[in-house]
C-alpha positions in Angstrom: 80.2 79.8 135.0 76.9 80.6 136.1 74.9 78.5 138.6 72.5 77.4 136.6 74.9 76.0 133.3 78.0 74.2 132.9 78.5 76.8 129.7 81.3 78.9 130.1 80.4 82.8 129.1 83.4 83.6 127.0 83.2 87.6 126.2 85.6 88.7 122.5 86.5 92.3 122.4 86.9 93.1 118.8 84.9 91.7 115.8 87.4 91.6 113.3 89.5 88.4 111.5 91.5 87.4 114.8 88.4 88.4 117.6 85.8 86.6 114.9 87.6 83.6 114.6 88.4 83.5 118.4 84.7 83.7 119.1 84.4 80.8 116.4 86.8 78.7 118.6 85.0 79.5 121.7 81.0 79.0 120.3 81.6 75.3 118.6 83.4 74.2 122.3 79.8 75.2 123.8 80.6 78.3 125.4 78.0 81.0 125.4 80.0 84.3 123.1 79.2 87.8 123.4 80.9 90.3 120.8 81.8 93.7 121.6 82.9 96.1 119.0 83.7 99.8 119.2 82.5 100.3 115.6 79.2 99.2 113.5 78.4 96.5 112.1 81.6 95.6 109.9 79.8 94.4 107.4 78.1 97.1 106.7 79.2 99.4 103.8 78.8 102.5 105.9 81.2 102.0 108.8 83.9 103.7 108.8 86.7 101.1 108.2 90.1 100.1 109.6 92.5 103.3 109.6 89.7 105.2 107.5 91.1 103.3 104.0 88.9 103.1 101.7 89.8 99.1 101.1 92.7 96.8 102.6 94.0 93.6 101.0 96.2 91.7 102.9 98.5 88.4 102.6 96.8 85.2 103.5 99.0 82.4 104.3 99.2 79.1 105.4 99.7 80.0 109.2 95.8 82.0 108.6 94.5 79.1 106.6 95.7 76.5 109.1 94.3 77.7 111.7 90.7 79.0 110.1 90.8 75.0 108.7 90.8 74.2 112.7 87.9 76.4 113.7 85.4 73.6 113.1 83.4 74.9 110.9 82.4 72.9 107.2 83.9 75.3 104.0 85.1 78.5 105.8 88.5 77.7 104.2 87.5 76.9 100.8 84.6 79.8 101.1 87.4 82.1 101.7 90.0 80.9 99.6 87.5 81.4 96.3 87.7 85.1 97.2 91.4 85.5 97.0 93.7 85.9 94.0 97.4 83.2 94.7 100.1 85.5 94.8 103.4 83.4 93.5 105.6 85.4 93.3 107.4 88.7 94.3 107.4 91.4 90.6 110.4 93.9 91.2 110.1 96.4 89.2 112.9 98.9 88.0 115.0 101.1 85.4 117.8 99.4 83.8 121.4 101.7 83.6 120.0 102.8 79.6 116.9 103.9 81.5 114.7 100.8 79.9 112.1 99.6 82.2 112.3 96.0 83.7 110.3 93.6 85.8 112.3 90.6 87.4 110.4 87.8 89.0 110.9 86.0 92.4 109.1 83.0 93.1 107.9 82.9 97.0 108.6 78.9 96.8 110.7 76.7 94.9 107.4 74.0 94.7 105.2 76.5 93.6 102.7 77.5 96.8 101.4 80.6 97.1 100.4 83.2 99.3 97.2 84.9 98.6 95.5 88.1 98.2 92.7 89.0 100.4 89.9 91.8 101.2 90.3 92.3 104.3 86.6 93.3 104.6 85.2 89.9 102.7 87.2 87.5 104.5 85.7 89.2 107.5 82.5 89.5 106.6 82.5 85.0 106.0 83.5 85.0 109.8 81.1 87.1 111.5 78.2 85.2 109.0 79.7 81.8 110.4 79.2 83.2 114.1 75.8 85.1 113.3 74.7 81.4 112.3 75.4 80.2 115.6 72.6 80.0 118.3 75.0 80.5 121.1 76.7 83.9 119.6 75.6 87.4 120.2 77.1 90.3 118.8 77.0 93.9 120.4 78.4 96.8 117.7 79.1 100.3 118.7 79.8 99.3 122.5 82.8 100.2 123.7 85.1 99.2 126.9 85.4 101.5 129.4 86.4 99.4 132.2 87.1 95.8 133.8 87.5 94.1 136.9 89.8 91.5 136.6 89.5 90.2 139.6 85.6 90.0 139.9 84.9 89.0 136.1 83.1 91.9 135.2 84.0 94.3 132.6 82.0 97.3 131.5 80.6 98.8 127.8 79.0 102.2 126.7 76.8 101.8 123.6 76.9 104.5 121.1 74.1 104.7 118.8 76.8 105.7 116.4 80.4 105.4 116.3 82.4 108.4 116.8 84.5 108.8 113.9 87.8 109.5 115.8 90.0 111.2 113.4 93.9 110.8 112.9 95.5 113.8 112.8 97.7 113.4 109.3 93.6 112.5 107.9 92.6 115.3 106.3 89.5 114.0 104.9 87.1 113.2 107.6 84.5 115.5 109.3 84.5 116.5 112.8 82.5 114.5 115.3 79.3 116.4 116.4 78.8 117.6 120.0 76.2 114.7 120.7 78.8 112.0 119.8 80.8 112.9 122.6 78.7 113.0 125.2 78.7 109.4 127.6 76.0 107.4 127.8 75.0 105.0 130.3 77.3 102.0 131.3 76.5 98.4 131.0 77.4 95.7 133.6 78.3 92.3 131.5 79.9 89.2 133.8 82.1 87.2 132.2 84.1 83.3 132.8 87.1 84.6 129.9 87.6 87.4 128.6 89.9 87.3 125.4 90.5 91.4 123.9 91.1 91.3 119.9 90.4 94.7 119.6 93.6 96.0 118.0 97.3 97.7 118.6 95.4 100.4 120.5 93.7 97.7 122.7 91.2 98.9 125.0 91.4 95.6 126.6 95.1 95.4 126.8 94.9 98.8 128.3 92.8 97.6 131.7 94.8 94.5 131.8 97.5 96.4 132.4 96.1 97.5 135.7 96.3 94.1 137.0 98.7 91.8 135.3 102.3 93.2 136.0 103.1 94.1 131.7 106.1 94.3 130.5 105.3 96.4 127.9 107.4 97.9 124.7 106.1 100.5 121.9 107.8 101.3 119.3 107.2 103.8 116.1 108.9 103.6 113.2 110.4 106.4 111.0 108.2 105.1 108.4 104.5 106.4 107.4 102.0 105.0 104.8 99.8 106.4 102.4 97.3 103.7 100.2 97.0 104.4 96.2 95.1 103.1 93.9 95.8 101.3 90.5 92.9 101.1 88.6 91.9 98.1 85.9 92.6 99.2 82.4 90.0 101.7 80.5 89.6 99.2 77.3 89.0 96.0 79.0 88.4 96.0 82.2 91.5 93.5 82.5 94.3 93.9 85.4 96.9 96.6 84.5 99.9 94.7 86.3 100.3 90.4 86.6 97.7 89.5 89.2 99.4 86.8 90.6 102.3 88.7 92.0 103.1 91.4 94.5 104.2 94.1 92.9 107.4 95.7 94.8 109.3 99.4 93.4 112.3 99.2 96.0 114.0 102.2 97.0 116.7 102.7 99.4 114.7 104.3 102.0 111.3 104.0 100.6 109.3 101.7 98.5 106.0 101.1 96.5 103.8 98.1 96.5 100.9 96.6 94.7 98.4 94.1 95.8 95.9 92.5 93.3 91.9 92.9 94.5 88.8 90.9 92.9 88.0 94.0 91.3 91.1 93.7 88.9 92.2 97.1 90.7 95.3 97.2 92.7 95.1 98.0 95.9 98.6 99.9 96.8 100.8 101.3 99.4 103.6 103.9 99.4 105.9 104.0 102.4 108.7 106.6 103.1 110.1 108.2 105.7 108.3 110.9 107.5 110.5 113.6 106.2 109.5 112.2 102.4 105.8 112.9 103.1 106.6 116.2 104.7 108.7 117.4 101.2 106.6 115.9 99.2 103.3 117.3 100.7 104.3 121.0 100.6 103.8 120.8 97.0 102.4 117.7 95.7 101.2 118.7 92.5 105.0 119.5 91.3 107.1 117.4 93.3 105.1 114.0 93.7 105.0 113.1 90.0 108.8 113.4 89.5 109.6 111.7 92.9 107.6 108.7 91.2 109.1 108.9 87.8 112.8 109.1 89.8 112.1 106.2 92.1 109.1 104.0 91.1 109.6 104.2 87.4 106.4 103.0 84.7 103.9 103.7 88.1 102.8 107.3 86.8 101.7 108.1 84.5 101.3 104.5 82.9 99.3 102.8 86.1 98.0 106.1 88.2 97.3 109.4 86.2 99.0 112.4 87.3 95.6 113.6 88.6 94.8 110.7 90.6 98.0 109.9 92.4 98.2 113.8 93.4 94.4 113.7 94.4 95.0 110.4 96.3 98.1 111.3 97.8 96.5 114.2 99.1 93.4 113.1 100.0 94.2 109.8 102.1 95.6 109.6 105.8 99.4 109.5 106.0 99.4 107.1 109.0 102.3 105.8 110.6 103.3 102.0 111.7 103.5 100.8 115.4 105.6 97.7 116.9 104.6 96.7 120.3 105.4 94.0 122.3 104.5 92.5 125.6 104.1 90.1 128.1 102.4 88.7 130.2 99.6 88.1 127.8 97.0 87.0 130.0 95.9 88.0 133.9 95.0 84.7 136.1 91.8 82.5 134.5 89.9 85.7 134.0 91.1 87.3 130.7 94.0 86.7 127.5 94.7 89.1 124.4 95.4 88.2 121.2 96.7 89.1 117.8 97.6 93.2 117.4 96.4 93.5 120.8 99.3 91.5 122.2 101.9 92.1 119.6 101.0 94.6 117.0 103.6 94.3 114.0 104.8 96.6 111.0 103.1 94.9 107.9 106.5 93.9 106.0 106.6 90.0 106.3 102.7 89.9 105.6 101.9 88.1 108.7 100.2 90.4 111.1 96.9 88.8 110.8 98.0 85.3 110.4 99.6 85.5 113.0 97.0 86.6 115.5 94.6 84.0 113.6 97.2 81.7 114.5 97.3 83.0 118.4 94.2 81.5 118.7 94.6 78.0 117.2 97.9 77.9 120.0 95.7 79.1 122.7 92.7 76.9 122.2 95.2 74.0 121.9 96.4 75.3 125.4 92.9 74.9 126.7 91.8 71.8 125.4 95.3 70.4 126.6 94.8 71.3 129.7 91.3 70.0 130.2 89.5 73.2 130.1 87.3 71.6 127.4 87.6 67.8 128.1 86.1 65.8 124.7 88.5 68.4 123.0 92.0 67.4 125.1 94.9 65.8 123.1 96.7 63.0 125.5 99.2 64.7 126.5 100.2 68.6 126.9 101.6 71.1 124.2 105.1 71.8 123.8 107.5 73.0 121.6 107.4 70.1 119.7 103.8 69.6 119.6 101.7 69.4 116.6 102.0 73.2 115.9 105.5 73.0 115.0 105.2 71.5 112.1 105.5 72.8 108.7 104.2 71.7 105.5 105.2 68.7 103.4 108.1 69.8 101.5 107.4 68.0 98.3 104.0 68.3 97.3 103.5 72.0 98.7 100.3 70.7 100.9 100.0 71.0 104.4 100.1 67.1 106.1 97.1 65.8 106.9 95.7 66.8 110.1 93.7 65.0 112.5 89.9 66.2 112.2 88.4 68.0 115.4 86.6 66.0 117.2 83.8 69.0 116.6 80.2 68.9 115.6 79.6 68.7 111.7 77.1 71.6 112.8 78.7 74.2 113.9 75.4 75.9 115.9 75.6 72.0 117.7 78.0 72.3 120.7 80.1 69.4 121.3 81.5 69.4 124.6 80.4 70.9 127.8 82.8 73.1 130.1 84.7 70.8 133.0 84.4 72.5 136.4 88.1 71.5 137.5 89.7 73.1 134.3 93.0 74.5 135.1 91.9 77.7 132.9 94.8 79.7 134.8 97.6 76.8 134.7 96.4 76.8 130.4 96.8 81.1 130.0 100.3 80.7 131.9 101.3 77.9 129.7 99.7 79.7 126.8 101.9 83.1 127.2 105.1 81.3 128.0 105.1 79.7 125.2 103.7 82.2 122.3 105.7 85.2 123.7 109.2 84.1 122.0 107.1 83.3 119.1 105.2 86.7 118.9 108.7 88.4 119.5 110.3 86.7 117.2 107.7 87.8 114.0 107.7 91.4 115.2 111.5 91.3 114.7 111.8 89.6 111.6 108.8 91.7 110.4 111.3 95.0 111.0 114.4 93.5 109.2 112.1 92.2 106.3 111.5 96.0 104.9 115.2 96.1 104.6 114.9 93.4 102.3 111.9 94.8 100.5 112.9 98.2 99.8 116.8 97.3 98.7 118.1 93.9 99.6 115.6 91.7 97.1 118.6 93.5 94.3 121.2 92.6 96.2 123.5 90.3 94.6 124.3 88.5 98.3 120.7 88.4 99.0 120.1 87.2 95.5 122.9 84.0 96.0 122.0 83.2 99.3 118.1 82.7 98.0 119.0 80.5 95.0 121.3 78.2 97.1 119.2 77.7 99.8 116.2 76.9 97.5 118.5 74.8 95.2 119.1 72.6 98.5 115.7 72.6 99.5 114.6 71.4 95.9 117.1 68.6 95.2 117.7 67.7 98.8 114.9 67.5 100.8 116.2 64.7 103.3 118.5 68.0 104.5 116.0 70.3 105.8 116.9 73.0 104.2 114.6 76.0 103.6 114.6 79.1 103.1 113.1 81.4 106.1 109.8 83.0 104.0 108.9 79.6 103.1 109.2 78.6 106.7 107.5 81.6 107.9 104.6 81.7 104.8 104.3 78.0 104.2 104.6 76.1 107.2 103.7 76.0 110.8 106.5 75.8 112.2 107.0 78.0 115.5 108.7 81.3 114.7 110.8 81.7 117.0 112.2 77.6 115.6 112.5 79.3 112.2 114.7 81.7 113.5 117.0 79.8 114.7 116.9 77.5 111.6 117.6 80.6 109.8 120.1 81.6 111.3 122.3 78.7 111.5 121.6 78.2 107.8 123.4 81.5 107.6 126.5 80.6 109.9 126.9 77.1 107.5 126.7 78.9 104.0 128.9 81.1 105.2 131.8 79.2 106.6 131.2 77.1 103.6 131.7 80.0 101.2 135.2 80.7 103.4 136.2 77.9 102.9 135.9 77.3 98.9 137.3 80.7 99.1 140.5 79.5 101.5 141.1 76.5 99.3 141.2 78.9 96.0 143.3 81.0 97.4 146.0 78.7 98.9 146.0 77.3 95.0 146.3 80.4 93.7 149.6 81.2 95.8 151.2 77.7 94.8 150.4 75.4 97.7 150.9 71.6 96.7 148.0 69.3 95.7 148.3 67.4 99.1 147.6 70.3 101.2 145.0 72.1 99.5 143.3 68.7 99.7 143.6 68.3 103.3 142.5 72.0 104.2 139.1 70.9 101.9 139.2 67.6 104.1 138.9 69.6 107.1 136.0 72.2 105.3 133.9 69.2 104.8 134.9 68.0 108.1 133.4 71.4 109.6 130.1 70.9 107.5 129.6 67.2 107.6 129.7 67.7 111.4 127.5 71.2 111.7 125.1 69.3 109.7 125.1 66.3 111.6 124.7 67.9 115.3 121.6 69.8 113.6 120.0 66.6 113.0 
């Protein structure tokens, strides 16, 4: 804090969804917010966007929502939420054994909730407008971190009057940058209370962090790359090609296809497959890719993507891989704290890379108002792992339970509290990375196993019975708990690393359950007497009744 202000100068590196609404967070406690971010203006059309895509849509669930509804500010929610599309339901699509096409339905939720399709650009563009209306927020585009001290608060940024368009090298679309955008221009000195780096999986912040705080640090590149297509609205009436209120999924066995609804009525899509797929199929796309699509993504081409198109997109857009990285400590003394991809960047198959960083700081700023760091903010007693961020949502009427309002400004530009001097800001970033790290670990495995699922297992008859019972039992009885793990994951708040567990134990029941219907069949299909066979199923319901019972 300065001398001359109780105002705590809180410096965000990275202006997209999670370092926007992190600066949000910050700016209605009273804290004076500076914005750094290595590209322009995101808002504006002619920046080069995220991974050089020409659009991303992404999954908005309630773990995003949740925690954008405890930012403080009056309609962000709703404002977003009337620029997505509800997604109920997974739409796997196929070839039947006499070659007839098929669609098969999968509801995300047995009482109807949704996930939902989002721009990636809009819903950012709603948070940096909420900041840009606050007094107290300052944004500075095309600077970029070069350097921090840690230890002295001070971290350091070179403007660029324009942002180097850094290729990747599977893009072979972009232009080179000139001579002039490489060369270094002068530093500038910015002091700083917190620092909190948002800036990504390649985090610049992470990056000088890692020169102080002792990292544990884990990388990891899957033999997977992506490529984005493009399903266009049909030609007569403008209408949606596909259902809009599904994702679309073409599993394969080592590959898949999917399809996201957009505002536009376009589909915004995605193709990933093994690096040694791209590499076949780009030595000749314009024989080879059609009849690859035909074989496994059947009624895609020429029926949704002409021939033309998906060779010219396909050949035009970056093939660029996926990266899982975790790490921890996620925070160095009082002085700094990353967040979202920066701290544990994720492969995209359980759709909640971005809520979960949107969610890292909701748990964070509970951290700090719990520990005093903003006093008119504190709950009464500290977080936990059973504190209110455990919870999930009301299983009955598909609605999150009613939360208790922040005790925030109904203006966000009016601060509400000021900064206490005796804060424990280093006691609340310990607290803070001991308890998201299982969490954020959890997500980045469950998020591997789920393109299993995607690509091959959502056929599977297994996978198939184990959904239906577990959402029978989570329909008809609610009083046991039961759930299925994407509705505690994309419905509920619950920790991750809790739903996991749940999950998992789930798993170990159903199947000692299964063995033993299957053990009381069999000893009446060899003859045993009535007697027996009923005390062997005493003794399964024994098993159960008491698995069930130490759960609760």
């Amino acid at each position: 804090m300065t001398e001359s202000t109780d105002k705590r100068k809180v410096v965000v590196i990275g202006a997209g969804p999670v370092g926007a609404l992190a600066a949000l967070y910050a700016a209605v406690r009273g804290d004076d917010v500076e914005v750094y971010e290595l590209r322009g203006d995101l808002r504006d059309p002619s920046t080069t966007p995220l991974n050089f895509t020409k659009s991303i849509n992404l999954a908005l669930s309630e773990r995003g929502i949740n925690s954008m509804r405890h930012a403080g500010v009056p309609s962000l929610v709703d404002d977003i939420l009337k620029e997505t599309i509800p997604m109920h339901a997974r739409m796997i699509h196929g070839r039947g054994k006499l070659g007839e096409l098929y669609q098969d339905s999968q509801d995300y939720d047995v009482h109807g909730r949704s996930i939902h399709a989002v721009d990636r650009a809009g819903l950012n563009k709603r948070l940096l407008d909420s900041l840009e209306a606050m007094p107290n927020v300052t944004f500075f585009f095309n600077h970029k971190l070069t350097g921090a001290d840690f230890n002295h608060n001070t971290a350091w940024f070179e403007h660029r009057a324009h942002a180097p368009k850094t290729d990747h090298a599977q893009n072979p679309t972009q232009p080179s940058a000139s001579p002039a955008e490489h060369q270094r221009n002068p530093e500038k000195e910015v002091h700083f209370d917190l620092l909190i780096g948002a800036d990504g999986a390649h985090s610049a912040a992470r990056y000088h962090l890692m020169k102080f705080a002792r990292v544990n640090y884990q990388q990891e590149y899957i033999d997977t790359l992506w490529c984005e297509f493009h399903i266009p609205p049909r030609a007569a009436d403008s209408s949606f090609a596909i259902s809009p209120h599904h994702l679309h999924i073409w599993p394969g066995t080592s590959f898949m296809f999917i399809a996201i609804p957009s505002l536009d009525r376009s589909f915004t899509c995605t193709l990933f497959a093994p690096s040694a797929t791209f590499a076949s199929l780009s030595a000749s796309p314009e024989t080879s890719l059609s009849p690859f699509f035909d074989e496994h993504f059947p009624g895609l081409c020429p029926d949704l993507i002409t021939t033309p198109d998906l060779v010219a997109q396909f050949s035009e857009n970056p093939h660029l891989p996926l990266i899982s990285i975790k790490c921890t400590p996620y925070h160095y003394g009082s002085s700094a704290v990353i967040v979202g991809d920066a701290a544990h960047a994720m492969v995209p198959f359980y759709g909640q890379g971005m809520n979960a960083g949107l969610e890292d700081v909701r748990v964070l700023f509970d951290f700090l108002d719990a520990h005093g760091v903003y006093p008119s903010q504190a709950p009464s007693s500290p977080p936990s792992s059973q504190h209110s961020f455990s919870t999930d949502t009301d299983s009955t009427s598909g609605t999150p339970p009613p939360m208790p309002s922040p005790s925030l400004s109904s203006t966000p530009s009016q601060p509400v509290s000021k900064i206490s001097p005796s804060s424990n800001l280093a006691t609340a970033l310990a607290a803070y990375t001991a308890h998201r790290t299982p969490d954020a670990h959890t997500i980045n495995d469950l998020a591997l196993h789920n393109y299993l699922e995607m690509r091959s297992s959502v056929t599977s008859p297994l996978y198939l019975f184990r959904k239906h019972v577990e959402e029978f039992l989570y329909k008809y009885f609610p009083r046991l708990g039961w759930s299925t793990q994407y509705s505690r994951v994309s419905f509920g708040n619950q920790r991750y690393s809790a739903v996991k567990e749940r999950s998992e134990w789930q798993g170990t029941l159903l199947r000692g359950v299964v063995l033993g219907v299957g053990l009381v069949v069999g000893v009446g299909a060899v003859g045993v007497g009535a007697r027996k066979r009923e005390t062997i199923w005493d003794g399964v319901r024994g098993v159960v009744g008491r698995m069930v019972g130490n759960r609760r």
